[in-house]
Rosetta silent file (secondary structure, phi, psi, omega in degrees, C-alpha in Angstrom):
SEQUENCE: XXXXXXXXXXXXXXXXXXXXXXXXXXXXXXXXXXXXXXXXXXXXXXXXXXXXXXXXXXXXXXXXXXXXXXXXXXXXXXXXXXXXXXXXXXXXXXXXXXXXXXXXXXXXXXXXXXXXXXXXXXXXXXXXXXXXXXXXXXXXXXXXXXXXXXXXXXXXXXXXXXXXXXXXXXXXXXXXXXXXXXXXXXXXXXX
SCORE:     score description
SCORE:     0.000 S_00000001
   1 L     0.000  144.923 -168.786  191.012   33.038  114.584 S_00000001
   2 L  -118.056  163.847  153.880  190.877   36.616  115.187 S_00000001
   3 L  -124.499  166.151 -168.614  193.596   38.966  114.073 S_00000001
   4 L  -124.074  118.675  153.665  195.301   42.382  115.838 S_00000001
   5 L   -77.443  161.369   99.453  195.967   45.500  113.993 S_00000001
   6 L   -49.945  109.256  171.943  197.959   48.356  114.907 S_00000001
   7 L  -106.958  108.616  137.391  196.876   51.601  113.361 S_00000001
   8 L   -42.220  129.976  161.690  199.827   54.097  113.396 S_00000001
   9 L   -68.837  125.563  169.595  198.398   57.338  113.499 S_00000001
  10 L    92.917   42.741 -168.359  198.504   58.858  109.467 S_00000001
  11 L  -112.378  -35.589  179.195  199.043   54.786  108.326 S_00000001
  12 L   -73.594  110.351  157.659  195.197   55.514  107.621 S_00000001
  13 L   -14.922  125.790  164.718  194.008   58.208  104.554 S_00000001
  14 E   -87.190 -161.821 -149.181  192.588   60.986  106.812 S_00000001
  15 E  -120.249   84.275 -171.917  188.820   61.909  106.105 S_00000001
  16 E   -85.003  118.679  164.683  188.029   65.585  105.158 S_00000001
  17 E   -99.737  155.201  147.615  183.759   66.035  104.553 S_00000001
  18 L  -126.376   -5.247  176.526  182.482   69.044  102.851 S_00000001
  19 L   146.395  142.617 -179.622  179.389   67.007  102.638 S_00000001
  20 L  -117.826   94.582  173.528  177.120   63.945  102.461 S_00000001
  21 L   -96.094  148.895  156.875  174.237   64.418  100.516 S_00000001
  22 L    48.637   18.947 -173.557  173.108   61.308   99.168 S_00000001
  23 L  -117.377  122.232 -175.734  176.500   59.373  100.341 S_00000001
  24 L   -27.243  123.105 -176.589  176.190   55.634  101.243 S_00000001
  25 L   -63.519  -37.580 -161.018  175.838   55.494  105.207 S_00000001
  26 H   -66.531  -19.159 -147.545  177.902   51.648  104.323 S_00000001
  27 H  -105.809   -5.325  120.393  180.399   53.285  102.259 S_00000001
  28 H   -21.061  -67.218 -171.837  181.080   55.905  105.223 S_00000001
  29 H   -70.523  -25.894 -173.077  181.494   53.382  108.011 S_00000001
  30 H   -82.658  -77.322 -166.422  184.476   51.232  105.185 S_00000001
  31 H   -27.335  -54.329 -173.738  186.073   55.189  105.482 S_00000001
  32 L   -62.956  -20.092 -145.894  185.286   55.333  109.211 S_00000001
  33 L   -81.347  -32.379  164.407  186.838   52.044  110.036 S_00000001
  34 L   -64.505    1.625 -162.449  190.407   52.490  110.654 S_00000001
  35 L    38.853   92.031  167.009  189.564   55.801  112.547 S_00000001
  36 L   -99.990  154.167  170.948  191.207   58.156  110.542 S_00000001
  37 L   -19.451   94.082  161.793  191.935   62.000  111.328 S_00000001
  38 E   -87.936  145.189 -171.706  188.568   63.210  110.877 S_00000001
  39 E  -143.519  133.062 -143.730  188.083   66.669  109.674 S_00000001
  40 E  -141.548  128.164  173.042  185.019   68.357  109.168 S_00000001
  41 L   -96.912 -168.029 -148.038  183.376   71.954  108.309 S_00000001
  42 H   -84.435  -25.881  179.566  180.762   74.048  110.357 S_00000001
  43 H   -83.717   -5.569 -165.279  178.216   72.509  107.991 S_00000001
  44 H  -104.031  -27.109 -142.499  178.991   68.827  107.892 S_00000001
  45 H   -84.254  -16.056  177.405  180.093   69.007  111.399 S_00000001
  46 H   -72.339  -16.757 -178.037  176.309   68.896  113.272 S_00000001
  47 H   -70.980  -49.847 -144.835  175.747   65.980  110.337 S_00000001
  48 H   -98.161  -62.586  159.862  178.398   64.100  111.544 S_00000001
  49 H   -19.243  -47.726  177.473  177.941   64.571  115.346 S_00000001
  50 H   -57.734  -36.007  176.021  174.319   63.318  114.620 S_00000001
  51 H   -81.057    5.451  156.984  175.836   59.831  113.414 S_00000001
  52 L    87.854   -2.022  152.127  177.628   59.923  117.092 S_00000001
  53 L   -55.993   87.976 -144.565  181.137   60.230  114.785 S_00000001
  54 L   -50.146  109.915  171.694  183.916   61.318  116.902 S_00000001
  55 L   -61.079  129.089 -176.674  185.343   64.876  115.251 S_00000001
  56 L  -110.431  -57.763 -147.295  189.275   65.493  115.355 S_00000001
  57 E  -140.809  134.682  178.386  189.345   68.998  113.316 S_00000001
  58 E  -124.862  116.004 -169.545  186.524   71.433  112.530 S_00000001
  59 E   -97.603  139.446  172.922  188.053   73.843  109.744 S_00000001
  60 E  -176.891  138.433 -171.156  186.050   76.559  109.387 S_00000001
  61 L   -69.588  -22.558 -168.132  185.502   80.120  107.678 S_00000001
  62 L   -83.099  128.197  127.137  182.904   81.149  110.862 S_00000001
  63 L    -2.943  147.391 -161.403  183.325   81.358  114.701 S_00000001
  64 L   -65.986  159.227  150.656  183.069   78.375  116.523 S_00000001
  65 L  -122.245 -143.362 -173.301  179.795   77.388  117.741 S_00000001
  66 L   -90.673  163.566 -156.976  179.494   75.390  120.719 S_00000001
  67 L   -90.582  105.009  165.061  181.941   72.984  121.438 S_00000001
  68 L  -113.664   40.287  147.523  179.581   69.467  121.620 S_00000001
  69 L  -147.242  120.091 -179.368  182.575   67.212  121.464 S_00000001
  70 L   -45.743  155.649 -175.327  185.964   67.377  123.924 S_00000001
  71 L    73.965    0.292 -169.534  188.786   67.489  121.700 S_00000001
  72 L   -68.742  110.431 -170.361  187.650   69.120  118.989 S_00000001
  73 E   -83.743  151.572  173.255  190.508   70.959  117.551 S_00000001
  74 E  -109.473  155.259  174.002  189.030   74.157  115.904 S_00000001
  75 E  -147.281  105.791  166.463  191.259   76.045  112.694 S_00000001
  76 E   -51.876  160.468 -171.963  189.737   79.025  110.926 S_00000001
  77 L  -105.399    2.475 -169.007  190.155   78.838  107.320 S_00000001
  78 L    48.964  -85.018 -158.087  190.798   82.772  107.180 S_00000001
  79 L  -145.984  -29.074  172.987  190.814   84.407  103.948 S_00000001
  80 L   -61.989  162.235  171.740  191.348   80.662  102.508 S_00000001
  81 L   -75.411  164.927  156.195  188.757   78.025  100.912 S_00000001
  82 L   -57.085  159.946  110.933  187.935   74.904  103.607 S_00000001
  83 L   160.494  -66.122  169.312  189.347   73.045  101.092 S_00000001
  84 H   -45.288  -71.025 -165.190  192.818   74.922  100.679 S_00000001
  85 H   -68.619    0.875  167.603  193.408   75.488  104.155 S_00000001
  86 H   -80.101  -65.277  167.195  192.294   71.927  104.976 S_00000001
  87 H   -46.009  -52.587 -166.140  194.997   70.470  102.069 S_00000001
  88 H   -87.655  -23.711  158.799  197.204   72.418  102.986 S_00000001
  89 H   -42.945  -73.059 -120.521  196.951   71.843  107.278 S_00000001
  90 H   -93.041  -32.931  140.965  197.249   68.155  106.608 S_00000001
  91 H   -30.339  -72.535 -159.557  200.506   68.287  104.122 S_00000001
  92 H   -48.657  -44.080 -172.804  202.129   70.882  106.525 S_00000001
  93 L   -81.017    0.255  173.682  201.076   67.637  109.287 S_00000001
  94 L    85.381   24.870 -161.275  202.717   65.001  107.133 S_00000001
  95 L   -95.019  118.433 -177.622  199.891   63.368  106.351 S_00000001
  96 L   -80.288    5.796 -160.597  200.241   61.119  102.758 S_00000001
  97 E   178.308  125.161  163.754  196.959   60.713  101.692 S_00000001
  98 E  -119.163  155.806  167.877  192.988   61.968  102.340 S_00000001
  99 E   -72.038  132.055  154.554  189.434   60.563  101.694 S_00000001
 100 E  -152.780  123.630  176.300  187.070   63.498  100.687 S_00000001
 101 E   -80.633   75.094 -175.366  183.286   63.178  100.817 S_00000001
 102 L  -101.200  148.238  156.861  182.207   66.590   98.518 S_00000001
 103 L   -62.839  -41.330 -158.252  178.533   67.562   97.482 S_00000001
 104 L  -123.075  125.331 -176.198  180.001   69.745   95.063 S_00000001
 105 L  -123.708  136.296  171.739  182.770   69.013   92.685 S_00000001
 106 L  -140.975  102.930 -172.093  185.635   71.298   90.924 S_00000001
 107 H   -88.768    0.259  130.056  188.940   69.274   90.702 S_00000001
 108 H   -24.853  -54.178 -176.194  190.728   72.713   89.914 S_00000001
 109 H   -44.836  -33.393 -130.931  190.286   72.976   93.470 S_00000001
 110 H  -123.971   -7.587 -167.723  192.325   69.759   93.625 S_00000001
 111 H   -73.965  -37.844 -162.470  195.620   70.701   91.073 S_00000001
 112 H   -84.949    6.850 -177.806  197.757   72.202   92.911 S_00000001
 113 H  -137.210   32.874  172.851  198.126   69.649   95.299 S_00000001
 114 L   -65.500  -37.341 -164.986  198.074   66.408   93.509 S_00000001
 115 L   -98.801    5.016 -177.105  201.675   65.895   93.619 S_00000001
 116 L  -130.540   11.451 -176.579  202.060   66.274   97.396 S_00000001
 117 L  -172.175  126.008  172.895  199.201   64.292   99.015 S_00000001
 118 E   -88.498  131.864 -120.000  197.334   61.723   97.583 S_00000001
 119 E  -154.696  112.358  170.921  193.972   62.776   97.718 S_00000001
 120 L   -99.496  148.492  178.240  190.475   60.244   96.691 S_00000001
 121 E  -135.527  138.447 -178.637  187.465   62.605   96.288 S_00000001
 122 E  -118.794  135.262 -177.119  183.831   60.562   96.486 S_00000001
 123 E  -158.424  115.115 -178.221  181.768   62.945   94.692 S_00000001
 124 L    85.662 -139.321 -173.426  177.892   61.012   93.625 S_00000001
 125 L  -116.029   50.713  160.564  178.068   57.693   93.286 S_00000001
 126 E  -154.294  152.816  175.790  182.119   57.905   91.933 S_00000001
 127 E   -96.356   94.706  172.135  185.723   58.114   93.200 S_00000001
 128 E   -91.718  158.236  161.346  188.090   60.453   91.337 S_00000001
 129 E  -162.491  169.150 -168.250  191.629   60.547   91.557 S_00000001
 130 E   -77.972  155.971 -174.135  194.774   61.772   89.929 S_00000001
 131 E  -126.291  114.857  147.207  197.002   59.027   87.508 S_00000001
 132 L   -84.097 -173.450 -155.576  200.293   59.376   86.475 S_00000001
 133 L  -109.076  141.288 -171.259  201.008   57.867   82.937 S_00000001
 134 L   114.685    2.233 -172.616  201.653   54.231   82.950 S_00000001
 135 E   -68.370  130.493 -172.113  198.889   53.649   85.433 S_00000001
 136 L  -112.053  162.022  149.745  197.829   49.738   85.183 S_00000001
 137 L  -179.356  125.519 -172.427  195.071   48.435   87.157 S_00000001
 138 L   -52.016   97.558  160.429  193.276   45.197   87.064 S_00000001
 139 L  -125.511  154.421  167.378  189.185   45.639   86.125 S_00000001
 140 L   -59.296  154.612  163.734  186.474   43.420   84.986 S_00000001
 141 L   -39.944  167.303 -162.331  184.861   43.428   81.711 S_00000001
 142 L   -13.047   70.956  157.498  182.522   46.163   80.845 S_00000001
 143 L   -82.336  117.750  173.258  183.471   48.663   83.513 S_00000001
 144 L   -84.233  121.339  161.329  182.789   52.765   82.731 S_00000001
 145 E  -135.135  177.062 -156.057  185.436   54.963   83.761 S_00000001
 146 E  -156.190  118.236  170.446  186.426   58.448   83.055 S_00000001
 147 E   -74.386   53.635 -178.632  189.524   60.117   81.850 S_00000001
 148 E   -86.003  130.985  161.963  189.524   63.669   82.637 S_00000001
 149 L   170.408  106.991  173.910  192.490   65.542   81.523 S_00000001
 150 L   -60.692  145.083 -175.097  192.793   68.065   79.138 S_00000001
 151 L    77.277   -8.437 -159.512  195.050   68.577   76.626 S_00000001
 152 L   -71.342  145.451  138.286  196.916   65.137   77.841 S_00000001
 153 L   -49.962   81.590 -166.884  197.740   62.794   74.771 S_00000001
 154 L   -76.102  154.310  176.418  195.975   59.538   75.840 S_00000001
 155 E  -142.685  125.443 -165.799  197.432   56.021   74.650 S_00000001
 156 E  -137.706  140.891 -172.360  195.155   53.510   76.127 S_00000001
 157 E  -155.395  161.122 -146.722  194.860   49.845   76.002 S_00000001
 158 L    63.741    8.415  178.354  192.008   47.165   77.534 S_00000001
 159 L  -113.469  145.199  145.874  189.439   50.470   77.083 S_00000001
 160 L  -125.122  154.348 -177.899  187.449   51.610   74.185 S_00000001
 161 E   -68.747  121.757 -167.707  186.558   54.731   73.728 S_00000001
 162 L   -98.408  -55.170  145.382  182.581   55.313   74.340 S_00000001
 163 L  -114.800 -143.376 -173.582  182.650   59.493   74.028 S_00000001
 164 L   -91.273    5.870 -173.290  185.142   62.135   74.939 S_00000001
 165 L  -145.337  -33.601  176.874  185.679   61.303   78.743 S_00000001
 166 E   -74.129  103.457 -177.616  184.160   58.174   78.875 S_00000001
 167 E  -115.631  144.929  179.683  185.843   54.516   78.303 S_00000001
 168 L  -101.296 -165.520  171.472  184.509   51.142   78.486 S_00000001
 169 L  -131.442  124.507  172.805  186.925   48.133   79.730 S_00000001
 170 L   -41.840  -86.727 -177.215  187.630   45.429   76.527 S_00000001
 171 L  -136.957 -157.525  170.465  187.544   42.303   78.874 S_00000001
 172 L   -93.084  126.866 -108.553  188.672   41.350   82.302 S_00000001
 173 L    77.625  -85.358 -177.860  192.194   42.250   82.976 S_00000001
 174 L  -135.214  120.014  157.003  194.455   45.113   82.963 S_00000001
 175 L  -110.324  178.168 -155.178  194.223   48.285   81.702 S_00000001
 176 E  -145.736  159.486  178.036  196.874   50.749   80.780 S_00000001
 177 E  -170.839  122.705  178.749  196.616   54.136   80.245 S_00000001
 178 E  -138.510  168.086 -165.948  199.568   56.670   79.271 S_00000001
 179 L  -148.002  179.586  178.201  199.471   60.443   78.567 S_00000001
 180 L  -127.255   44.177  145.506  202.343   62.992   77.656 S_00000001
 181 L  -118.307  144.827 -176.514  201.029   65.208   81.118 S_00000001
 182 L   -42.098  -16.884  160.375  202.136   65.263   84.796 S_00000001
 183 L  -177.511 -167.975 -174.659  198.871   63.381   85.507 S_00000001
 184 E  -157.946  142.055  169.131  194.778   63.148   84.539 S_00000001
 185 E  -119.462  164.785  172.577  192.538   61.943   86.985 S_00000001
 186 E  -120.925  130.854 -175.483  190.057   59.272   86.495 S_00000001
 187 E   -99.894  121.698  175.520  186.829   58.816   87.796 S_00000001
 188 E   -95.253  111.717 -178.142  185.458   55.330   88.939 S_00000001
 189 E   -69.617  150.945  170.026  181.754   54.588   89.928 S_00000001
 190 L   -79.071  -28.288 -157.498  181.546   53.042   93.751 S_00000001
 191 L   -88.752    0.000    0.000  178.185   52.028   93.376 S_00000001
């Protein structure tokens, strides 16, 4: 029995790279597979060409180089980071939600736009993302995750605490997590 999707254009997370060092070719292709908006800067984008991965948007602080895929939309980032002017393109486009594949991680970079696009960052071998409090989610026994968010007032329950960022999961079931801040994000490993 086979089945037929439809993919609505933005029903899919688009895909923003700033770079794949060291990031799973398998764990790429489950990103690639819906074909989402890809969007790419002048350094990722000869990387990504090389895996024969079709380019939508090449964001970029530089002049163009040459165009060696039709369609390529190009968008200087101007006086903004690739990162800003990327977030903020793909709001402006309606878009609910991106992937992003960073070398380098500062999730400052990532605050001011938490509340208006939901936004997974693969950074290593883990996926952070922003929480608001009351966040539930079903994990197995000893599972490592990561709380970052300062100042928040954590209340937490299926975790113990291992250090100051770090939590372990109790048993297999649910965890809970509440805070007295507009969110925290938490970091998961993929690997």
């Amino acid at each position: 029995m086979s089945s037929h999707h439809i993919v609505r254009e933005k029903q899919e997370p688009a895909l923003l790279i700033l770079g794949l060092d060291n990031f799973p070719d398998e764990l790429l292709g489950q990103l690639l597979e819906w074909s989402p908006t890809l969007i790419v800067t002048s350094y990722t984008a000869e990387i990504v060409h090389a895996f024969g991965i079709k380019i939508d948007i090449l964001v970029s602080d530089a002049d163009p180089f040459e165009n060696f895929q039709s369609d390529v939309k190009y968008i200087p980032a101007g006086n903004n980071s690739i990162i800003n002017f990327a977030l903020n393109y793909l709001i402006a486009n309606n878009y609910p939600a991106v992937n992003i594949i960073a070398d380098e991680l500062s999730l400052n970079d990532y605050l001011a736009y938490v509340t208006q696009i939901n936004i997974v960052i693969f950074y290593k071998c883990k996926k952070f993302y922003a929480i608001a409090s009351g966040f539930n989610k079903w994990k197995p026994q000893g599972e490592h995750i990561e709380l970052l968010g300062k100042g928040a007032d954590l209340h937490t329950m299926g975790l113990e605490k291992v250090n100051d960022t770090n939590y372990k999961t109790v048993n297999d079931g649910f965890i809970s997590i509440e805070f007295n801040t507009p969110f925290i994000f938490i970091a998961e490993n993929i690997g």
